[in-house]
Structures are given as C-alpha cells and as structure tokens.
VOBA-1610 file (N, C-alpha, C; in pm, whole numbers, padded with zeros to 5 digits, always signed):
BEGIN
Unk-01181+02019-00172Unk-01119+01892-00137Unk-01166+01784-00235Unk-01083+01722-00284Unk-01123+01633-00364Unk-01204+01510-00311Unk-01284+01456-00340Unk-01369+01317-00280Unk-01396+01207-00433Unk-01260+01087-00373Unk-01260+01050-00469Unk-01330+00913-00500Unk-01443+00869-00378Unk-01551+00758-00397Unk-01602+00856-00532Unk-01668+00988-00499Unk-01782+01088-00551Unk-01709+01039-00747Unk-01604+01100-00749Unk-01551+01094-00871Unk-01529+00971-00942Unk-01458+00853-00886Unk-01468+00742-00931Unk-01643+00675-01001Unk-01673+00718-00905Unk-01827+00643-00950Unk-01904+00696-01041Unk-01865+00850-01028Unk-01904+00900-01129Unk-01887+00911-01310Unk-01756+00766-01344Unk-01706+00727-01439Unk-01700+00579-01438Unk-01704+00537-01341Unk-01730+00390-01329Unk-01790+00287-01209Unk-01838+00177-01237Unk-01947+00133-01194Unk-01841-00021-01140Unk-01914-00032-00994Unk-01897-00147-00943Unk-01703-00194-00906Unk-01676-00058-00915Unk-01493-00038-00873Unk-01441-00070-00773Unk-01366-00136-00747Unk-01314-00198-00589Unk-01147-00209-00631Unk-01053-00217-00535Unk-00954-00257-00503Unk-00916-00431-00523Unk-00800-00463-00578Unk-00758-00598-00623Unk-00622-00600-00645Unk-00548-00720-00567Unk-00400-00774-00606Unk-00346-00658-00504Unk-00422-00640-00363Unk-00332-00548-00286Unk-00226-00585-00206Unk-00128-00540-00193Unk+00012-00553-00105Unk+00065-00418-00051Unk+00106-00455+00038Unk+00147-00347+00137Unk+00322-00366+00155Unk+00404-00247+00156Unk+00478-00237+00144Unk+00574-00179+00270Unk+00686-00217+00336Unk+00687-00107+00479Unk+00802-00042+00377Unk+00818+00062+00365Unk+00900+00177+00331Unk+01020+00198+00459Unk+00983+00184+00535Unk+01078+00188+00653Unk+01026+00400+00735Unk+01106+00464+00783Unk+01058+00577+00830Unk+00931+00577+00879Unk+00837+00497+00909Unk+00693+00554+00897Unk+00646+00565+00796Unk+00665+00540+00688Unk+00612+00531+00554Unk+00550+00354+00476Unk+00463+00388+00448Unk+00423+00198+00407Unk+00328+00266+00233Unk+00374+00175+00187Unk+00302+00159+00063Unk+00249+00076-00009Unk+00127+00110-00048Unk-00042+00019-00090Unk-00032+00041-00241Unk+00042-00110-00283Unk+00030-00111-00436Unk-00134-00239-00434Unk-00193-00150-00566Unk-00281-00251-00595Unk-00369-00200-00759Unk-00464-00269-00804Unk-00565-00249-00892Unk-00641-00215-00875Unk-00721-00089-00948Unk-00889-00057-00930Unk-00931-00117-01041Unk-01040-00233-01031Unk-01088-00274-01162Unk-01265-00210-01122Unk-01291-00255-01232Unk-01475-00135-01262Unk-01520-00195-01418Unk-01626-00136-01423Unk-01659-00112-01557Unk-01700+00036-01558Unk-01689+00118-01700Unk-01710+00215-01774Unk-01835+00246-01744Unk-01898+00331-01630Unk-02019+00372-01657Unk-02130+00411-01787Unk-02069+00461-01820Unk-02153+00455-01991Unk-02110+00345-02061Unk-02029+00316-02088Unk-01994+00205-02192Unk-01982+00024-02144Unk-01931+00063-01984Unk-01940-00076-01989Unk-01840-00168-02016Unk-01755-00106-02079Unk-01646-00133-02081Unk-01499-00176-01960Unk-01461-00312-01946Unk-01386-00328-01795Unk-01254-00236-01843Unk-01246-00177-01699Unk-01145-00109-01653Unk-01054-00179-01556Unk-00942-00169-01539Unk-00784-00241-01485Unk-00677-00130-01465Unk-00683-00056-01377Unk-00577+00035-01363Unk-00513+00011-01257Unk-00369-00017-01295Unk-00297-00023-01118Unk-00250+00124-01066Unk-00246+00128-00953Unk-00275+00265-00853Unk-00135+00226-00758Unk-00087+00334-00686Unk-00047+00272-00553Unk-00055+00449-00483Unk-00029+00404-00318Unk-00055+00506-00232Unk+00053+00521-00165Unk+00090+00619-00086Unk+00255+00627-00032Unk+00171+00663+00119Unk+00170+00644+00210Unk+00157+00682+00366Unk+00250+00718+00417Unk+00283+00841+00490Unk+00321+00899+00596Unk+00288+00883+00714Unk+00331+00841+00827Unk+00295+00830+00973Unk+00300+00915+01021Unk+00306+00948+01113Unk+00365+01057+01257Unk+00288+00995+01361Unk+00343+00974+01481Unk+00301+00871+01593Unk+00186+00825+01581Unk+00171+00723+01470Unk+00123+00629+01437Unk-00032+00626+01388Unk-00018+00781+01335Unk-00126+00805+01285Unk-00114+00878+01113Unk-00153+00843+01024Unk-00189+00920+00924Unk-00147+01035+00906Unk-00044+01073+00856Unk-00016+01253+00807Unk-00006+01258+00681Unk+00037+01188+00610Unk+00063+01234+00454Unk+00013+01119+00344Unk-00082+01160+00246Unk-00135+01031+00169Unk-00074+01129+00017Unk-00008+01058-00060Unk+00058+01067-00187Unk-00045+00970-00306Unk-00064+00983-00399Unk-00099+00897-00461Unk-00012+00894-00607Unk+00028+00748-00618Unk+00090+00761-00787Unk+00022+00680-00887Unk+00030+00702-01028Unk-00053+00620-01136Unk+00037+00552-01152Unk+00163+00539-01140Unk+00294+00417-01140Unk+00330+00323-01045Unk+00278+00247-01015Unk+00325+00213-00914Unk+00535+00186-00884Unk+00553+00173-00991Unk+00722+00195-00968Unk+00790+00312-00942Unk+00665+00419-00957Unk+00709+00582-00916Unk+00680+00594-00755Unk+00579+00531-00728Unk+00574+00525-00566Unk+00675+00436-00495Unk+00701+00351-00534Unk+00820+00263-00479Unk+00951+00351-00509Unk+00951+00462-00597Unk+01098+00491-00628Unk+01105+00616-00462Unk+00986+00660-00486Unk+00946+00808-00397Unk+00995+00812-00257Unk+01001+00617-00202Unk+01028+00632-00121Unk+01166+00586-00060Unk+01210+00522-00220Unk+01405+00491-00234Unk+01369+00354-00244Unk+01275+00258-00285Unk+01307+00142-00322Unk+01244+00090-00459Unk+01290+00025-00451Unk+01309-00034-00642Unk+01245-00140-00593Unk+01146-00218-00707Unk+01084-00353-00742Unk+01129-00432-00825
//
C-alpha cells in the first residue's frame, strides 16, 4: 500500500497543502484541486506542484480516491471543464 506522508517527506521537507478548493462533481463525487509546496530535502530547493484528488462517495462515506498531476485531467474525469 502506498503511504504517501512516508514518501513525500522522504523528498521533501516542510510540505503542506495551498490554494485549496473543492469542487462538487455532482454523483457523489467532489474534487480537491490544490498545491503541495515544500522544499527539496537535499537541496532545498522550493517546490510548487499543483495536485488534485477525485472522491467517490457511497452513502456518504469515502469509496474511491483517484489522484491526478493535472488538475484539468481531474476536472475532465469527472465531465467538467475549467
């Protein structure tokens, strides 16, 4: 199973979430566009990557987490355009 605090940190330092918005997809589906900014564990160097997440519901709980490096690919995934 992937654990992706474990991995993130393990390339970069002091990483958090930024510029988040939530999206309702409609179906039970909502989508979390936002930024992971950090710096480069070795180098130090700032990092700025935008991320977004696609959620699946089922009675009103969590079933399906998608993740895209586009965020216009997650908005497309679920039929809407930005």
């Amino acid at each position: 199973m992937w654990d992706h605090k474990t991995d993130l940190e393990a390339v970069w330092v002091g990483w958090h979430p930024e510029d988040s918005r939530f999206v309702d997809a409609g179906g039970e589906r909502v989508v979390w566009l936002y930024r992971i900014v950090g710096q480069g564990k070795g180098s130090g160097v700032p990092v700025s990557q935008p991320f977004a997440i696609v959620w699946t519901l089922r009675d009103r709980l969590i079933w399906r987490v998608q993740g895209h490096q586009e965020q216009h690919q997650a908005l497309k995934a679920v039929g809407l355009e930005e």
